[in-house]
C-alpha positions as CSV (number, residue, x, y, z in Angstrom):
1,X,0.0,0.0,0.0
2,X,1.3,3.7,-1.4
3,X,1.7,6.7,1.3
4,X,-1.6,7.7,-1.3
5,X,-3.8,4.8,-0.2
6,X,-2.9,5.0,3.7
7,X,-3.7,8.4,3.7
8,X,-7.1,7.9,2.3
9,X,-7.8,4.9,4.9
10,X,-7.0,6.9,7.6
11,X,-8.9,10.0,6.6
12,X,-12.1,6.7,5.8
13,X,-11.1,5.7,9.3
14,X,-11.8,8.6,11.4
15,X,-14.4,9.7,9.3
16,X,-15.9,6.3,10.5
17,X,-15.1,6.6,14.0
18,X,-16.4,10.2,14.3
19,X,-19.9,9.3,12.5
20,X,-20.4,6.0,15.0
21,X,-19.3,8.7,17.9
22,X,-21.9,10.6,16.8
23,X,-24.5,7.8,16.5
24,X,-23.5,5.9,19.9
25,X,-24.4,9.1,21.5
26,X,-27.9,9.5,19.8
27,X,-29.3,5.9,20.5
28,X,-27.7,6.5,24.0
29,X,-29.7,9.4,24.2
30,X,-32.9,7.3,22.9
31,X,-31.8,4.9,25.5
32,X,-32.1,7.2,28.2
33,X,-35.1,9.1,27.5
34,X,-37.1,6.3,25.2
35,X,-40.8,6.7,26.2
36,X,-41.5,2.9,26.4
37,X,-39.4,-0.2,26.8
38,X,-39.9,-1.5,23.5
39,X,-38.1,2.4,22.3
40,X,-35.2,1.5,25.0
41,X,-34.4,-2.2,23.9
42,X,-34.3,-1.3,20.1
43,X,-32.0,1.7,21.1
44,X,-29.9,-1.0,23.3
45,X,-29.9,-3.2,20.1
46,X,-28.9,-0.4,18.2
47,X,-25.9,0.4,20.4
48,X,-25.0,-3.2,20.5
49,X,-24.9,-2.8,16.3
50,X,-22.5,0.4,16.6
51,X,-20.1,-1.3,18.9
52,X,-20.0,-4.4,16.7
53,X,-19.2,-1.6,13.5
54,X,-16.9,0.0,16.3
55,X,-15.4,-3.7,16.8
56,X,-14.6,-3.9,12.7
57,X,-13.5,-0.1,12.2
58,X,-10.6,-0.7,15.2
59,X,-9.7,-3.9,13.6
60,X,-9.1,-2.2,9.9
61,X,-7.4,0.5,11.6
62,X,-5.1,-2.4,13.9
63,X,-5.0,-4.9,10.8
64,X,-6.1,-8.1,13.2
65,X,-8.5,-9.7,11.2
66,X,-8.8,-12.1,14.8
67,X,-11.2,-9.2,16.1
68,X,-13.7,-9.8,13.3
69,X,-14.4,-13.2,15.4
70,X,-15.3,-10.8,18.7
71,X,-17.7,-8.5,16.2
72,X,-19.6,-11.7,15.0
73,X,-20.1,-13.4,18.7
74,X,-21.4,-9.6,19.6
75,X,-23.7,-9.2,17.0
76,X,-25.0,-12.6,17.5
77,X,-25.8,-12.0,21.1
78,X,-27.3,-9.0,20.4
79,X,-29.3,-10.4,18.3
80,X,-30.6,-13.4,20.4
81,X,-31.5,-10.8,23.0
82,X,-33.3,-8.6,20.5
83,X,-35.5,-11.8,19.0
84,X,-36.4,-13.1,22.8
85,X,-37.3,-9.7,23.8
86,X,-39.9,-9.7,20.6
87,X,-41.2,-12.7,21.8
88,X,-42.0,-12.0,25.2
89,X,-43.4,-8.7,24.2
90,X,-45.6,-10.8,21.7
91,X,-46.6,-13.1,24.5
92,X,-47.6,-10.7,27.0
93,X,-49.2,-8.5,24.6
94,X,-48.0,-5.2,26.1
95,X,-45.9,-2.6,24.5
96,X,-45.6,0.2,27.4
């Protein structure tokens, strides 16, 4: 890779890491002041998705593909927890 290239990744880089800065901080807002549980748990899952982008962005910018493994467990897990959630909302049949 050229001095070019690296320069352009790193500028694609922090350009990444400010915008999910910048999202973490809204959906930790949403998960603050969400007016019902159902707001505050897709907010959590939505924090849970930024950390896992967070996750790939630091391993790019630290070339260790091994961290791609970490991002995939947490976006699995997040995603389990989101799905039973849904279905206990579904089987209680309240949304407050």
């Amino acid at each position: 890779m050229n001095g070019y290239e690296s320069t352009i990744l790193q500028a694609a880089l922090l350009a990444a890491a400010l915008m999910l800065t910048a999202a973490f901080l809204l959906a930790f807002l949403r998960l603050i002041r969400g007016p019902s549980v159902p707001d505050r748990v897709v907010a959590l899952d939505l924090v849970a998705v930024l950390v896992v982008a967070a996750v790939a962005v630091q391993c790019i910018a630290a070339d260790q593909p091994v961290l791609f493994d970490a991002a995939l467990v947490l976006a699995l897990v997040a995603f389990l927890g989101t799905v039973a959630f849904a279905r206990y909302v579904e089987r209680s049949g309240r949304d407050d």
